[in-house]
C-alpha positions, 0 to 999 in steps of 0.5 A: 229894306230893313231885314237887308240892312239887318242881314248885312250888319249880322254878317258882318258881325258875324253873329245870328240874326232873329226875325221877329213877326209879331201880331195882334189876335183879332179874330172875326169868325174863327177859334183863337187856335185857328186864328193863330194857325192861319196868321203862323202859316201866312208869316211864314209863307211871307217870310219864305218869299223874303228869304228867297229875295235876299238869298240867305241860304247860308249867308248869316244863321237865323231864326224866324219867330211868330209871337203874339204883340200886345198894344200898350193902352 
């Protein structure tokens, strides 16, 4: 997995690690602002089960970021 592969370089280089989530807006039937809110909640809840399958209560200083990805045309 690579966030594992991404834990352990970051520890051993003893420096803080970023997570990046990034995702299209491609909203059905909900506001840009729900839509956002829905796909935020749903990254975290997923990154949250990760965080607990690798155990990095500590091992390495991180942060976890939601942003909005853009496809080049």
């Amino acid at each position: 997995m690579v966030l594992k592969v991404a834990v352990d370089l970051a520890v051993h280089y003893k420096t803080r690690l970023i997570v990046l989530y990034a995702y299209r807006i491609l909203p059905e039937k909900e506001t840009l602002a729900d839509y956002r809110k829905t796909i935020v909640k749903k990254a975290h809840d997923q990154f949250t089960l990760l965080e607990n399958k690798l155990q990095l209560n500590g091992s390495v200083p991180y942060e976890f970021r939601a942003e909005v990805g853009f496809i080049r045309s």
